[in-house]
Each structure stands twice: as structure tokens, then as C-alpha cells.
C-alpha positions in Angstrom: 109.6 103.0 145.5 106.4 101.4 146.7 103.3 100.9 144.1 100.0 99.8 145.8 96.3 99.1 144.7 95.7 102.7 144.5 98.9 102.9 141.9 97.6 104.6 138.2 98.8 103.1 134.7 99.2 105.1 131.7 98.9 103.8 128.2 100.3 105.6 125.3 99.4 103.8 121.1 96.1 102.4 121.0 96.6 100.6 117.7 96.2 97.2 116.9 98.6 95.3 119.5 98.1 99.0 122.0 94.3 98.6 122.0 93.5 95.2 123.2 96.4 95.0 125.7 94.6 98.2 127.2 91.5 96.7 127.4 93.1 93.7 129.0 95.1 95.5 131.3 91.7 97.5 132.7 90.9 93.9 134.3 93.3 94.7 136.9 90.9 97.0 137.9 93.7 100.1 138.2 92.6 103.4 136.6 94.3 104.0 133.3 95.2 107.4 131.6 95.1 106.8 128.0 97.1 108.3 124.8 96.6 108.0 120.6 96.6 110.2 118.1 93.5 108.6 116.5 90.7 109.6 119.2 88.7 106.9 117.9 90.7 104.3 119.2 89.3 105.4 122.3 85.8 104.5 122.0 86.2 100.8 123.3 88.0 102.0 126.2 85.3 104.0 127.7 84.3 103.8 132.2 85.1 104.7 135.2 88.6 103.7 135.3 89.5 105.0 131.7 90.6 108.9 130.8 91.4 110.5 128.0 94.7 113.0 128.0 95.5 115.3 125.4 99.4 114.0 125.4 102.5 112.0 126.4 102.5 114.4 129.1 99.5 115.0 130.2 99.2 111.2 130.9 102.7 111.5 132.6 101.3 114.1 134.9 98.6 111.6 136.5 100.2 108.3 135.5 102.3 106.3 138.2 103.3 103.2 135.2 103.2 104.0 131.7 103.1 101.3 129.1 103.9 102.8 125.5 103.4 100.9 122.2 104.2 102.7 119.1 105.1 102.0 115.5 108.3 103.4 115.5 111.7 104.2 117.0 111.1 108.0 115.8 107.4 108.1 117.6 109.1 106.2 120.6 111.3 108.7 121.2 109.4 111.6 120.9 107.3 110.3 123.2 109.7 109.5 125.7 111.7 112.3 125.6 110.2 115.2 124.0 111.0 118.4 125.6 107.4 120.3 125.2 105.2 117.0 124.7 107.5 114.0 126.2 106.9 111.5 129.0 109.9 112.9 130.6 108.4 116.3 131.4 105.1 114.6 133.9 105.3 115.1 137.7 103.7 111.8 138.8 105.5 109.3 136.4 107.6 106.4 138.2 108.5 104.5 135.6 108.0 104.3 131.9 107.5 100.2 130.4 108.5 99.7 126.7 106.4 97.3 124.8 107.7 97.7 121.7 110.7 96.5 119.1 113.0 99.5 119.7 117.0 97.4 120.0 119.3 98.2 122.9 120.5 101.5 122.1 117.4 103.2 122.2 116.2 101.4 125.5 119.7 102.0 127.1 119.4 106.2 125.4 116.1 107.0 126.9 116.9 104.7 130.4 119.3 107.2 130.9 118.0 110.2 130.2 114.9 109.3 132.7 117.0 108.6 135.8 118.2 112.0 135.4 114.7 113.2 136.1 114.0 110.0 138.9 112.4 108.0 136.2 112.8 104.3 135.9 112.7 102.4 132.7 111.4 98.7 132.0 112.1 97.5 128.7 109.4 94.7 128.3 109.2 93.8 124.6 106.2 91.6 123.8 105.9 88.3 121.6 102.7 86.6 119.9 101.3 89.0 117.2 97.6 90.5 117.5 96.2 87.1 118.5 98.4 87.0 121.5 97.3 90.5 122.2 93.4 89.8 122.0 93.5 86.6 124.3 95.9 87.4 126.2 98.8 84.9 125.5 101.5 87.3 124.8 104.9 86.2 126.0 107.1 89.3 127.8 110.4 90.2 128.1 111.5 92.3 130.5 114.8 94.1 131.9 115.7 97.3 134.2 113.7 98.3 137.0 113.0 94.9 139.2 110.7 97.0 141.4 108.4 97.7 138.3 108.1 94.7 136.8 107.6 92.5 140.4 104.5 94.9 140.8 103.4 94.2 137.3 104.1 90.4 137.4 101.3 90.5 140.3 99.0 93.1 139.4 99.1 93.6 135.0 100.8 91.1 133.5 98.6 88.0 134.2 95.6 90.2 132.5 97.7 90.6 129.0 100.4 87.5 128.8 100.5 83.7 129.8 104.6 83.8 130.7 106.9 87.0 131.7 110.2 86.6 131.7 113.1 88.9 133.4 116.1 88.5 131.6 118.4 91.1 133.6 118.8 94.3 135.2 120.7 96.1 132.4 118.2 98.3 129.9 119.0 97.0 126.7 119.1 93.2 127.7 115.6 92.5 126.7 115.4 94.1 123.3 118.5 91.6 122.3 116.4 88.9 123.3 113.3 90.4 121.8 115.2 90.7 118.3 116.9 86.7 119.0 113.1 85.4 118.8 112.3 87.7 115.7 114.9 87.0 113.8 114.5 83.1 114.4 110.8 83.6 113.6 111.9 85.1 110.1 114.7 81.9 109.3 111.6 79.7 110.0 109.2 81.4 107.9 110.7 82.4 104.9 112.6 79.1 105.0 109.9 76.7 105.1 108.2 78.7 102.6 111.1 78.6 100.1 111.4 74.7 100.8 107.5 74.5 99.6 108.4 76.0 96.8 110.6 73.4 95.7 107.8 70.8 96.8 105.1 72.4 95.0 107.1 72.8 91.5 107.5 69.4 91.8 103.3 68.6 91.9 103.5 68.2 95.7 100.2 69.6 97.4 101.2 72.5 99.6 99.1 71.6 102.5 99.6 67.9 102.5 103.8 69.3 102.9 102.6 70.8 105.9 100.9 67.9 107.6 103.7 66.2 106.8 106.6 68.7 108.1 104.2 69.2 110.9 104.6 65.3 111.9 107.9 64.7 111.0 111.7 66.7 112.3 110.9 69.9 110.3 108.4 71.4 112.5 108.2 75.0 113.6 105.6 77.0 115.1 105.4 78.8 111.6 104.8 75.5 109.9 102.0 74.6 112.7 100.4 77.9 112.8 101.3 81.0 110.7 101.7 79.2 107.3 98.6 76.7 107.3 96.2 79.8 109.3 97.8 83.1 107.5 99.6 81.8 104.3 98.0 78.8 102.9 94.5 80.1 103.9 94.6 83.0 101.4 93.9 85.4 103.7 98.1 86.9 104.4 96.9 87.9 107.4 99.9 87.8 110.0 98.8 91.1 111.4 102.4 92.9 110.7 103.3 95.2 108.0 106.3 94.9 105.9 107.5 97.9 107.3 107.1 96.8 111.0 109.4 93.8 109.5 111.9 95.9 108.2 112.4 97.9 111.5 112.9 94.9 112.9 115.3 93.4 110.7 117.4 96.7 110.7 117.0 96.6 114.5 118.7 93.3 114.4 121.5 93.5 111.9 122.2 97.0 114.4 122.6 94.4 117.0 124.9 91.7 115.3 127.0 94.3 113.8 127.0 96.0 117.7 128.1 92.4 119.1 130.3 91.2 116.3 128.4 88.2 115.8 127.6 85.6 113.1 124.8 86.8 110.4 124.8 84.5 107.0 122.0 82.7 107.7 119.8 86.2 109.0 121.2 87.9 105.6 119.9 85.7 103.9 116.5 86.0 105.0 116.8 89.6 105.4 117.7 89.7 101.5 114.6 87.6 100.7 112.6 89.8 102.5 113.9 92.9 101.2 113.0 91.4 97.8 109.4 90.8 99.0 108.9 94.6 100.3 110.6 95.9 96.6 107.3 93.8 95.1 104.3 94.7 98.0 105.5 98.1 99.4 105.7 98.4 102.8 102.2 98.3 104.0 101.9 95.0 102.9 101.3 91.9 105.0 104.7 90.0 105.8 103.2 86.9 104.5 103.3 88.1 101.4 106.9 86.9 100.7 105.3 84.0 99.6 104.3 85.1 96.6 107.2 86.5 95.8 108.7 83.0 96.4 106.8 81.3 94.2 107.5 84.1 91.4 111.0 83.6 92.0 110.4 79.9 91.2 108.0 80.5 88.4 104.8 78.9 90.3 101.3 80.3 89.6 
């Protein structure tokens, strides 16, 4: 397999981590087929290089490297795999790159079912939130198809994310490693928010705790930047749903559960959480177990 400057990317879910990856992608100056069900989405994406398709297929037919994004595992594998609308039926696809949270079994599921139709697969889950997508800071993980993701490394990647990392051949291998940073982002959140708790009820100032965490051993990138800009702000702003959480926490007890491994401390969070969605519903910002936190410890 040999991909050139003349090579075409596809990108299927425009929404809000899709979009501005798209946009940042186009700097590589490749022409880009383009997928969502919300035509609007479309209207930043608009020149020479960028076409419209009518679906997952449609893009497959003209598409060498298509980058999907979606919400869920269910609109992953439809999209994928479909057998009237899927990715799988195009005549010019190559290979198919993964951005999203979907665990192991579904990248090592529809990495099979590809190669029977001479498709690769990159799984290349993505780290840093809607921020990271907008300035182009994202970290990436990647494993399968070597070829793929050497082209990208030169050609795509340095457009939408500051470090890429390939973590093995086997499909699978970087959605373990995608869930390992999620669910040690969780610990760190909903930890340091329940220790604030504890500080506040006491008459401590919650922001002054965080200067102080934030110079002393307790540290943590959600101490330095999610709590103080997202939390403490007012605004609950993370830019992921409670429901984006949840598929990612159920993604990750799969994989503990899968690999027989250790999961008190994860539980535990996970059960805070799962309290948090009961009170905000699932559309809710993540950053909203906060307040449940504080209700828990009777703080107003």
C-alpha cells in the first residue's frame, strides 16, 4: 500500500471534537470527503478541497483514509459496517482511522471484518477534550495498520495533535490505553473535588485549596486546569456530556472485567459518578458532579 500527495481523506461526525479536527486536518492541503447527519455542520467546511457525500459510503467510494468520530458504539458500527450504508461497502477506501472511545472489542470486531474486504483499520483514539481539538494539541493513540498511521504522522497528524503515539500492531491495544488515561482522569477529578469538599465545610476558600494543591504534592492536571477553568469558574463547561462519561466508564469496567484486573478505586469513582448522572441526566456537563458533592456534604 502506497499513499502519496494525491491520497484523499474522508471524515465521517462533524460535531464538536469531528468539526474542528476537520478543519485542521484541511491544512494538509489533501482533499476531504465529508459526512454528518446535521448538514449544517458543513457550512465551515466549505472550498476546493471539501465535498459533501450523502453517506458512510458514498464517502467510502472516493475516500483513500477515513477518519470517523461519532457519539457512540451503536453509530460507530453502523457506520463501519453497515451492509446498505456502511464504510465497508466503498470501492476506494484503504483504511478506516477510529478517533473515538469505542474499547477493544469493537476495534478488534470491525478490524476484522474489514480485512475481509482488503480494508485496514487504525484505531487512533484522541485525548484533550474540545480545546485540544480547536488548537490543535490533541494527544493520539494509535494501533493496527503501521503503513497508515506513518503516512498520517507526516502528512495529518501534525495539523490536529502536538504528540502521536503507536502503541502496537494489534487492533484493540490503543483503546486499552485510551480508557487507562480516562479512567485516571476520572480518579483525579472526582477525587480532588470530594477532598474540597471536606476543605470547604471546614471555611476553607475553594480556590485558595487549589493554589495551594497546585504548589504543593497533590497536583494534577485537573487541579491545574479543569477544576479552577471549568468547575470553580461557574461555567461546568468541560465540553463532555454525562453520557459520553458513562460510555466511557462502561467501556472501561468491560475492559477490567476482560483482563481480570484490579478496580476498587475506579468503582468508586464510577459510583460517584453514577450518582451525579441520577441528579443532572445525561446531557449534563461532567463537571457537574461537583454539585452533587457538595450536596452529599450538605454545602450551599
Amino acid at each position: 500500500m502506497t499513499y502519496s500527495n494525491t491520497t484523499t481523506l474522508g471524515f465521517i461526525g462533524l460535531g464538536s471534537m469531528g468539526l474542528p479536527m476537520a478543519s485542521n486536518m484541511l491544512k494538509s492541503e489533501l482533499t476531504m470527503y465529508l459526512y454528518d447527519l446535521e448538514p449544517a455542520r458543513y457550512a465551515s467546511l466549505q472550498g476546493s478541497k471539501t465535498h459533501q457525500c450523502d453517506s458512510p459510503k458514498d464517502v467510502a467510494n472516493k475516500a483513500d483514509i477515513i477518519f470517523t468520530c461519532l457519539p457512540s458504539l451503536e453509530a460507530a458500527h453502523f457506520v463501519a459496517l453497515d451492509p446498505s450504508k456502511g464504510i465497508i461497502q466503498g470501492s476506494n477506501v484503504q483504511s478506516i482511522v477510529n478517533l473515538g472511545t469505542t474499547g477493544s472489542q469493537y476495534a478488534k470486531e470491525v478490524s476484522e471484518a474489514l480485512m475481509e474486504r482488503n480494508i485496514h483499520f487504525l484505531d487512533s483514539p484522541i485525548s484533550g477534550g474540545p480545546a485540544g481539538a480547536a488548537n490543535a494539541t490533541l494527544a493520539v493513540m494509535c494501533s493496527g495498520h503501521k503503513a497508515t498511521y506513518d503516512f498520517l504522522c507526516q502528512k495529518v497528524y501534525p495539523y490536529m495533535s502536538e504528540k502521536q503515539f503507536y502503541v502496537g500492531d494489534d487492533a484493540g491495544m490503543a483503546q486499552v490505553m485510551k480508557l487507562v488515561n480516562n479512567i485516571n482522569l476520572f480518579m483525579q477529578l472526582a477525587g480532588t473535588l470530594e477532598s474540597l469538599t471536606l476543605g470547604e465545610k471546614a471555611g476553607l476558600n475553594p480556590s485558595q485549596m487549589i493554589e495551594v494543591i497546585n504548589a504543593s504534592s497533590g497536583l494534577s492536571r485537573s487541579s491545574q486546569v479543569f477544576i479552577p477553568n471549568n468547575i470553580l469558574s461557574g461555567k461546568f463547561n468541560f465540553g463532555a456530556s454525562n453520557a459520553i462519561l458513562k460510555k466511557d466508564l462502561d467501556l472501561w469496567i468491560s475492559e477490567v472485567e476482560n483482563y481480570k484486573t484490579p478496580s476498587q478505586v475506579g468503582g468508586a469513582t464510577r459510583s460517584i459518578f453514577d450518582e451525579a448522572i441520577k441528579e443532572h441526566g445525561l446531557e449534563a456537563d461532567l463537571t457537574t458532579i461537583y454539585s452533587t458533592l457538595k450536596r452529599i456534604a450538605s454545602i450551599k
